[in-house]
Backbone bond lengths (Angstrom), bond angles and torsions (degrees), N, CA, C in turn:
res aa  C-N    CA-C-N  psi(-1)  N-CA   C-N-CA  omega(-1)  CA-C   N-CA-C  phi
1 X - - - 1.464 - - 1.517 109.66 -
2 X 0.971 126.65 141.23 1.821 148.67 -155.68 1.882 95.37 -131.50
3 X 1.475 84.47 123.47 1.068 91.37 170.52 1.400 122.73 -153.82
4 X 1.747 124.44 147.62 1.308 146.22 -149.76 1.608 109.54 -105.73
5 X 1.192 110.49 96.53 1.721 90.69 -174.85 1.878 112.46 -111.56
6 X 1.140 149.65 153.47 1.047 132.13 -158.98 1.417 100.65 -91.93
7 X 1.352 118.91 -176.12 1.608 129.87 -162.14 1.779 96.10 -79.97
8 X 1.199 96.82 128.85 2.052 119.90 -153.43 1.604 108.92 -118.25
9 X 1.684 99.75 117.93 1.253 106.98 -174.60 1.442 97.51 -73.07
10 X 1.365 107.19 -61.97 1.544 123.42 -157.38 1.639 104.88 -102.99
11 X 1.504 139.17 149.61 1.436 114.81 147.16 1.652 150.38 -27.40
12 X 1.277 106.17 109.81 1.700 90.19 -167.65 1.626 98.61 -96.20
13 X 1.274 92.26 -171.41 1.767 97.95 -155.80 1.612 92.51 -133.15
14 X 1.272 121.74 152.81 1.463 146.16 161.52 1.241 125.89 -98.15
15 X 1.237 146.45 97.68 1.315 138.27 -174.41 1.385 122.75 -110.85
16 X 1.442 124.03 96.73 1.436 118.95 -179.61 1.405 111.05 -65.96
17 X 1.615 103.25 157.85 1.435 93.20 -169.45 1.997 88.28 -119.69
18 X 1.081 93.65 84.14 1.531 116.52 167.77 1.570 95.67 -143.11
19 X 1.710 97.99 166.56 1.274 109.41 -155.72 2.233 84.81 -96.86
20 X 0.955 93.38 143.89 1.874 111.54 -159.12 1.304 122.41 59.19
21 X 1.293 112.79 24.48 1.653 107.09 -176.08 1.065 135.44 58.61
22 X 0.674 155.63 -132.76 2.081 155.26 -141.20 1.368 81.11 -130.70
23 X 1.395 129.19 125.79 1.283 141.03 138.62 1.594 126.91 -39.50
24 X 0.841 117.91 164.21 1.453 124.34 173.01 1.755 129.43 -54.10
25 X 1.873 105.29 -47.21 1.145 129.15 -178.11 1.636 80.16 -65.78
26 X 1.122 113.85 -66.13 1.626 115.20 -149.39 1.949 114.55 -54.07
27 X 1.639 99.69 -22.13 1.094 88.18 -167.70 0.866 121.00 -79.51
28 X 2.146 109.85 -30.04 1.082 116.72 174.60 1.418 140.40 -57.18
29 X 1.625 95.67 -30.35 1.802 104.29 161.98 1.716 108.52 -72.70
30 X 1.249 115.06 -12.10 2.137 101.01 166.29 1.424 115.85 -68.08
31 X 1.900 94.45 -35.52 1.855 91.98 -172.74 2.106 90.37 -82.84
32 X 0.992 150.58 -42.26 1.509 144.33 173.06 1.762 87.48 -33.55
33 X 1.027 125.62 -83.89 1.659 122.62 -164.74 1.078 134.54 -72.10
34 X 1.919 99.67 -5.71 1.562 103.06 172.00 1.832 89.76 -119.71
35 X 1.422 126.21 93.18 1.708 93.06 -174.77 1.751 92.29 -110.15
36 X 1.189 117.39 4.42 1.641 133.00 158.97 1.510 105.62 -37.80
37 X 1.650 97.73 -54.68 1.676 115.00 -155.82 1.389 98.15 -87.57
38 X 2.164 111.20 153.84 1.224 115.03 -153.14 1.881 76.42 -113.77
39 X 1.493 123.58 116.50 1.655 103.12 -178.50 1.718 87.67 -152.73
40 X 1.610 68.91 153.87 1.846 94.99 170.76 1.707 112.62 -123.32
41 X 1.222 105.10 173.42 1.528 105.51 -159.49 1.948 93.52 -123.55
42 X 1.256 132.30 115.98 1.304 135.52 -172.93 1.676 87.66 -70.84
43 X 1.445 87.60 174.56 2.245 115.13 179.22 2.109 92.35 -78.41
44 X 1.414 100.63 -29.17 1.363 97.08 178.09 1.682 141.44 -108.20
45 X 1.570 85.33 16.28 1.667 116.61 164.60 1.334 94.09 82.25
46 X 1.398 150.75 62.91 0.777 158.05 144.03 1.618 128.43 -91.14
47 X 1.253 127.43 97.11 1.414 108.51 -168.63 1.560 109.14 -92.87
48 X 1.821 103.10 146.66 1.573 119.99 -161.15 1.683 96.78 -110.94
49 X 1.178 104.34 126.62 1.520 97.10 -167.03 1.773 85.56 -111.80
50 X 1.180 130.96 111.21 1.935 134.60 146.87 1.413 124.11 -41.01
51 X 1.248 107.23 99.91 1.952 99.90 158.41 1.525 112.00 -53.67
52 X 1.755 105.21 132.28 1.675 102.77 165.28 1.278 126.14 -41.40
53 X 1.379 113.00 142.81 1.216 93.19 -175.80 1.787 116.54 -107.35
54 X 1.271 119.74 -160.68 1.602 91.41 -148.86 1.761 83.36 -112.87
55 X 1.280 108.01 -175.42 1.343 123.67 178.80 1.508 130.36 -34.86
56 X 1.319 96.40 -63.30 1.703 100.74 176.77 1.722 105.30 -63.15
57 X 1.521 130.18 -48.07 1.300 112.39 176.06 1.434 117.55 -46.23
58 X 1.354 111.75 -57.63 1.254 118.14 171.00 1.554 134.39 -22.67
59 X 1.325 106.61 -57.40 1.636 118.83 155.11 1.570 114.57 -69.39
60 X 1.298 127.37 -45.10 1.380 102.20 156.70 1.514 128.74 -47.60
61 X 0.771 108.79 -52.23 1.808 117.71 178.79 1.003 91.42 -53.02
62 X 1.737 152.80 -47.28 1.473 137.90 -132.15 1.638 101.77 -102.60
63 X 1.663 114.19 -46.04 1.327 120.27 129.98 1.201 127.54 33.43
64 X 1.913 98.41 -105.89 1.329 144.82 170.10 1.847 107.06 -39.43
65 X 1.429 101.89 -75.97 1.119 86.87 -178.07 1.882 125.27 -94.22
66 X 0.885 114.65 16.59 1.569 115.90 148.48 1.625 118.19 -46.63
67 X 1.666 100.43 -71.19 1.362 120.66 166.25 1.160 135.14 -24.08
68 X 1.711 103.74 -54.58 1.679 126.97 -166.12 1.731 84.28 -74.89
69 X 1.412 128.43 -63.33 0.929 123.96 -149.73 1.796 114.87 -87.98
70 X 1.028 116.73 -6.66 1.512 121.99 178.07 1.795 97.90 -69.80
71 X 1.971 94.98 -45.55 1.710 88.54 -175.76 1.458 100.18 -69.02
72 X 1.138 126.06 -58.23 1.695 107.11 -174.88 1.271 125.02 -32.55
73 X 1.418 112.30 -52.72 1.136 95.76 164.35 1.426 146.32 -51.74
74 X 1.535 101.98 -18.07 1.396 96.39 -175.14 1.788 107.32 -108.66
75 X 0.914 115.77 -15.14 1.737 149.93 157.90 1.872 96.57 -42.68
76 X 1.385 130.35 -75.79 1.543 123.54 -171.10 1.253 111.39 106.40
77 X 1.500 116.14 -42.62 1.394 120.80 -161.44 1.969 108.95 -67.25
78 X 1.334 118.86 -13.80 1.232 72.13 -143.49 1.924 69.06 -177.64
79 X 1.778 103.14 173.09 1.752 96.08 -174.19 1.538 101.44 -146.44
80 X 1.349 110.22 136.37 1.317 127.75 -172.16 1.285 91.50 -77.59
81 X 2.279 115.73 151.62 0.800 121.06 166.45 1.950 98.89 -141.37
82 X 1.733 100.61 158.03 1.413 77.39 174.88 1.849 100.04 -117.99
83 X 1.678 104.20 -139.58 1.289 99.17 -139.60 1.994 103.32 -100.11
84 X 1.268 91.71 32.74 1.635 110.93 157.47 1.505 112.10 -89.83
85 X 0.942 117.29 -28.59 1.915 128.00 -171.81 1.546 98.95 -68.07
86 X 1.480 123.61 145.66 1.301 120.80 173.59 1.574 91.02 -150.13
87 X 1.438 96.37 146.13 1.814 103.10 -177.64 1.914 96.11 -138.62
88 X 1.340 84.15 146.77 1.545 120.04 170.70 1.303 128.30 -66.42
89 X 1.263 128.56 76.70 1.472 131.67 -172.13 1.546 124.00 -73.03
90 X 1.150 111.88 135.58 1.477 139.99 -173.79 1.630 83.95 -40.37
91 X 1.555 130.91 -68.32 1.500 106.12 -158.05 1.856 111.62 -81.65
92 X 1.499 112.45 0.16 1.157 99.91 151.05 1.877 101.14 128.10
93 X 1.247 113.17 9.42 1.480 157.91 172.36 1.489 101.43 -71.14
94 X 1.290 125.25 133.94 0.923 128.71 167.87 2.043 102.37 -128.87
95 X 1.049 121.51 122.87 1.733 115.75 -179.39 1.564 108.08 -153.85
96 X 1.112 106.48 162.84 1.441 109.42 -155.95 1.952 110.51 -137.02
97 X 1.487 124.16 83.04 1.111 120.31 -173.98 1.506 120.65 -46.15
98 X 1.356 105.70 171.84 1.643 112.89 155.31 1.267 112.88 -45.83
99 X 1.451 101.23 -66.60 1.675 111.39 -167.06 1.424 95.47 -121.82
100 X 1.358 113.80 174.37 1.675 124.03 151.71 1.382 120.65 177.77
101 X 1.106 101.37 155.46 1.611 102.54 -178.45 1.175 136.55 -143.19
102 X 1.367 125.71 122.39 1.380 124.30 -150.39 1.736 112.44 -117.71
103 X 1.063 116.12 146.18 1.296 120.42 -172.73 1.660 124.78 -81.82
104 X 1.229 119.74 138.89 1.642 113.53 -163.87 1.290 89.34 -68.36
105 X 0.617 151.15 -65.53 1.988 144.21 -179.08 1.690 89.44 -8.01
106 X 1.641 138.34 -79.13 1.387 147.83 -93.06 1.408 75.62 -127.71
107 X 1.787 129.53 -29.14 1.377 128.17 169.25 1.349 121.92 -59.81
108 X 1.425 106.87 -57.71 1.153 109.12 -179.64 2.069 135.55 -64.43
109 X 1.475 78.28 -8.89 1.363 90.64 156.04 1.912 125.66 -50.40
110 X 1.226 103.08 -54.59 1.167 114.24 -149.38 2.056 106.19 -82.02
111 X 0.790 139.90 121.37 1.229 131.78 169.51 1.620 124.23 -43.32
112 X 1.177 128.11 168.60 1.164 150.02 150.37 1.404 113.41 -25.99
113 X 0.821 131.94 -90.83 1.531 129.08 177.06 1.711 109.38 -64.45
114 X 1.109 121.99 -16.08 1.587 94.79 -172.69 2.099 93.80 -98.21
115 X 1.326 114.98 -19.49 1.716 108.27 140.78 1.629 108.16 -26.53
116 X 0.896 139.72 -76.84 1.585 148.76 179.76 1.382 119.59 -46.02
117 X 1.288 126.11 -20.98 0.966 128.55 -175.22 2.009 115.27 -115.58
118 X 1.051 117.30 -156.97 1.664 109.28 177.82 1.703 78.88 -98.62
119 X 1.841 100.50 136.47 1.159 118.19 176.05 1.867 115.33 -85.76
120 X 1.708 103.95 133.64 1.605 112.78 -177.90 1.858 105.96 -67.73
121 X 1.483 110.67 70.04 1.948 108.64 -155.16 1.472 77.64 -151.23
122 X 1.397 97.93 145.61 1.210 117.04 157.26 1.935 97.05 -98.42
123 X 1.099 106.43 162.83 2.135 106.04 169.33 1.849 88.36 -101.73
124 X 0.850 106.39 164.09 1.462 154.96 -178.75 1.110 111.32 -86.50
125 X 1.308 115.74 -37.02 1.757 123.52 174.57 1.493 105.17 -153.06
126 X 1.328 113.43 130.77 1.031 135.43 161.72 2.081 146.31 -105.25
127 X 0.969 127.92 150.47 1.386 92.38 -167.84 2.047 91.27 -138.56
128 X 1.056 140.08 123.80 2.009 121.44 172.60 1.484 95.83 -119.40
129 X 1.221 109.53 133.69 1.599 109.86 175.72 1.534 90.11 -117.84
130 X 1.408 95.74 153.50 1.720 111.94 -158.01 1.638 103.42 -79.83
131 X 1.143 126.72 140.36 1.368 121.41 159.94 1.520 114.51 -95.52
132 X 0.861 115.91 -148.35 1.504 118.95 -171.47 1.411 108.01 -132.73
133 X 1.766 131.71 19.86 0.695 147.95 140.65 1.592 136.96 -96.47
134 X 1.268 93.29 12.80 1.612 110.48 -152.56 1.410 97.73 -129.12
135 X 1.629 126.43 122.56 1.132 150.31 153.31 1.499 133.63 -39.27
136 X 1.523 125.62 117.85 1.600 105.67 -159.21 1.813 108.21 -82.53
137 X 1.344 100.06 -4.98 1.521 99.94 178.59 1.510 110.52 -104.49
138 X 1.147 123.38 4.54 1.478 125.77 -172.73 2.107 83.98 -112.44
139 X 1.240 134.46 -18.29 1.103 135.18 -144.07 1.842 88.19 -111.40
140 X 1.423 122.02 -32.57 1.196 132.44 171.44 1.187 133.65 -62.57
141 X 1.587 86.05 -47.39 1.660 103.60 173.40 2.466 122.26 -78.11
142 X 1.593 71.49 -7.51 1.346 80.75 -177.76 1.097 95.98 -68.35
143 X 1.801 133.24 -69.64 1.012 174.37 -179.84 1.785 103.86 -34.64
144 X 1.411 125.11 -32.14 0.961 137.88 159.36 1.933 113.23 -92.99
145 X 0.556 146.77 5.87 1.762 161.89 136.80 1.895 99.49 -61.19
146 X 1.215 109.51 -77.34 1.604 118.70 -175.31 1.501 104.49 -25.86
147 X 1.934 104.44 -61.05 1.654 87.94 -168.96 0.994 91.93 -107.43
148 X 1.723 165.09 22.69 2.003 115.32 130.01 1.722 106.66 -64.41
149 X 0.931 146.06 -18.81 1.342 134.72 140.89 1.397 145.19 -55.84
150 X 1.546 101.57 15.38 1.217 113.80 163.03 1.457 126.57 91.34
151 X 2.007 105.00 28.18 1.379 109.20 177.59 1.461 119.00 -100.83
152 X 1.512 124.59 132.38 1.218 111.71 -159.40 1.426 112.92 -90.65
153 X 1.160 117.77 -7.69 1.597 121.00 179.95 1.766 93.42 -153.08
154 X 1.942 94.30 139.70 1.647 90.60 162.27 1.140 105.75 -162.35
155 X 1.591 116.31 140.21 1.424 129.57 -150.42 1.983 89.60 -102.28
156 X 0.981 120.60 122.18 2.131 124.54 155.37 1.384 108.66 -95.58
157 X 1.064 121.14 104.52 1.946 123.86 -167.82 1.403 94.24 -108.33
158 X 1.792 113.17 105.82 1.936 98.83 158.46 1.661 78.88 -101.25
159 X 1.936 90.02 141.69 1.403 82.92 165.18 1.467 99.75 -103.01
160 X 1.160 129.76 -37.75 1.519 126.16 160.80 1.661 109.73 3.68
161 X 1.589 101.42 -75.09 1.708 108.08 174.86 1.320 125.75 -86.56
162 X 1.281 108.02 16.51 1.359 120.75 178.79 1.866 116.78 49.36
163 X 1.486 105.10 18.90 1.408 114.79 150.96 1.204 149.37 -103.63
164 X 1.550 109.07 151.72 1.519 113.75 -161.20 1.867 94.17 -104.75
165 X 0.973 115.34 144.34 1.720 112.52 167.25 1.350 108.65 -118.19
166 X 1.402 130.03 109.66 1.718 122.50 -177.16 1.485 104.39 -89.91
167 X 1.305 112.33 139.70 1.430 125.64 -173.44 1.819 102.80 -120.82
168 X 0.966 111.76 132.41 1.614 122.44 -177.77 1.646 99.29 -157.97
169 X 1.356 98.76 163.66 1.769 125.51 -159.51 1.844 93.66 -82.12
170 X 1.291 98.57 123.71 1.913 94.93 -176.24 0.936 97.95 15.32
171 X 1.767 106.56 86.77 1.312 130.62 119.79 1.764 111.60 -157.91
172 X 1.384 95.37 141.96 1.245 98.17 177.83 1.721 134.15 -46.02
173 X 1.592 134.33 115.16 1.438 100.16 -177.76 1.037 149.53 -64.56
174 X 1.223 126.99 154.12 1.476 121.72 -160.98 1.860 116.41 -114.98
175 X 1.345 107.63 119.11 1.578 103.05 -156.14 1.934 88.51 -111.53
176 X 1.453 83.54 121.24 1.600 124.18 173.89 2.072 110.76 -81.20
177 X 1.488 111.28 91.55 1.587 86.76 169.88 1.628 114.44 -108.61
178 X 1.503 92.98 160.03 1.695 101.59 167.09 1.826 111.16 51.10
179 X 1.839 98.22 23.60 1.596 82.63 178.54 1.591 119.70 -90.59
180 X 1.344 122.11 162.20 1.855 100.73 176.08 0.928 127.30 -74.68
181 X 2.124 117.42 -11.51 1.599 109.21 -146.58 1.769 68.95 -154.24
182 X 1.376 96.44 165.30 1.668 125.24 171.32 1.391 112.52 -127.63
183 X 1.495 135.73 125.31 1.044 111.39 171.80 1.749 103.28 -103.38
184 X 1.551 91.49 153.23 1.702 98.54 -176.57 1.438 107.50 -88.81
185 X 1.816 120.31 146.29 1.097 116.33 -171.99 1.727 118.37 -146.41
186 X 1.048 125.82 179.15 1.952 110.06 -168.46 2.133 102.19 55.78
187 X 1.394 71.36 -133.55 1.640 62.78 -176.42 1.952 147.00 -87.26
188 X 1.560 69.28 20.31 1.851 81.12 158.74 1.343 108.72 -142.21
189 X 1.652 94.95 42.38 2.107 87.39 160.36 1.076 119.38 -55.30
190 X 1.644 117.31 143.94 0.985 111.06 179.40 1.682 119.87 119.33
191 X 1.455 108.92 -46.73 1.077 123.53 154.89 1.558 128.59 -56.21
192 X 1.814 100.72 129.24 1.661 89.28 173.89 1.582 94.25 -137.01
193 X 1.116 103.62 161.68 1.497 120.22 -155.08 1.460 97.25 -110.76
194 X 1.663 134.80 133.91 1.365 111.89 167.63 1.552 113.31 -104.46
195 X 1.301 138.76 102.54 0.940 119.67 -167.51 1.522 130.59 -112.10
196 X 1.572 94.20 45.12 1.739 96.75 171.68 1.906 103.46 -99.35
197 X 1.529 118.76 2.56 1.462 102.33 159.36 1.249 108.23 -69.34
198 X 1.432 127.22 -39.33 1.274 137.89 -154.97 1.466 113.71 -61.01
199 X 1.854 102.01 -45.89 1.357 111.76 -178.18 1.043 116.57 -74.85
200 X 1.237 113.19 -23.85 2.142 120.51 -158.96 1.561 94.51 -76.01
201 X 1.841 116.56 -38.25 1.342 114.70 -156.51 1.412 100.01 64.76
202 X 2.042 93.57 -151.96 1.193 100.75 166.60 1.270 131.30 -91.88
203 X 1.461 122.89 58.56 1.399 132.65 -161.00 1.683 120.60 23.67
């Protein structure tokens, strides 16, 4: 199914009117016929379709994952992805960070062909930097989805407010302001984040 949505302040939403919403199989043939469209799949079958986002996010995001992934590379452990990647969540969620990064251990799980497809993985690390279409309580709760599904670190970046929100497994989050650098920790010790491109934008 193909679908036309008009010019989008905020994310709009799809709601089948079956009892759990759009299945899994099903959704994946919406993103095959919509692969234009930027969407995630809710725990309650709801699909979330993203307005593009505009320039300056864009370079933030590009930023972000330059960074994440230059250290992976030089790090071994493990492989940066950015915010084209979408993974398959244990409660039945499908969502797709800015950045993320998953460990060759959690790779090698997965076969050959399902590489090709949206992977059944939560990442290990995650990173969403806010757009300006994007809600700080819909952006929280995302962020709380990631780890009861099994994310071990996750970064919420407004750079707008120049805050970071750290998300970890029982433990309370911890909100970072106006700092320049992040250090990465669990399974991307080691990692440091610089984040006065992030804030400056495009000046």
């Amino acid at each position: 199914m193909q679908v036309a949505l008009p010019e989008q302040q905020v994310p709009a939403r799809i709601v089948y009117d079956t009892a759990g919403g759009v299945s899994q199989e099903d959704y994946l043939a919406f993103c095959r016929a919509n692969p234009n469209l930027r969407c995630e799949r809710t725990s309650e079958g709801e699909i979330v379709i993203a307005p593009p986002v505009g320039l300056e996010s864009s370079y933030r995001n590009e930023r972000l994952t330059v960074q994440l992934g230059n250290w992976a590379q030089k790090d071994g452990r493990g492989k940066a992805f950015d915010s084209s990647a979408e993974f398959l969540l244990a409660d039945g969620s499908a969502y797709g960070p800015d950045a993320a990064w998953v460990s060759h251990e959690s790779l090698r799980k997965l076969s050959r062909e399902q590489r090709k497809e949206f992977p059944r993985l939560c990442p290990e690390f995650v990173v969403e930097v806010m757009s300006p279409s994007d809600r700080l309580k819909s952006a929280k709760e995302k962020m709380e989805r990631w780890i009861a599904n099994g994310c071990k670190l996750g970064w919420l970046i407004d750079p707008d407010q120049q805050i970071v929100y750290v998300y970890r497994p029982r433990r309370s989050v911890k909100v970072c302001r106006a700092v320049q650098e992040l250090a990465g920790e669990g399974p991307v010790q080691g990692f440091i984040l610089d984040l006065r491109p992030i804030w400056a934008g495009l000046g």
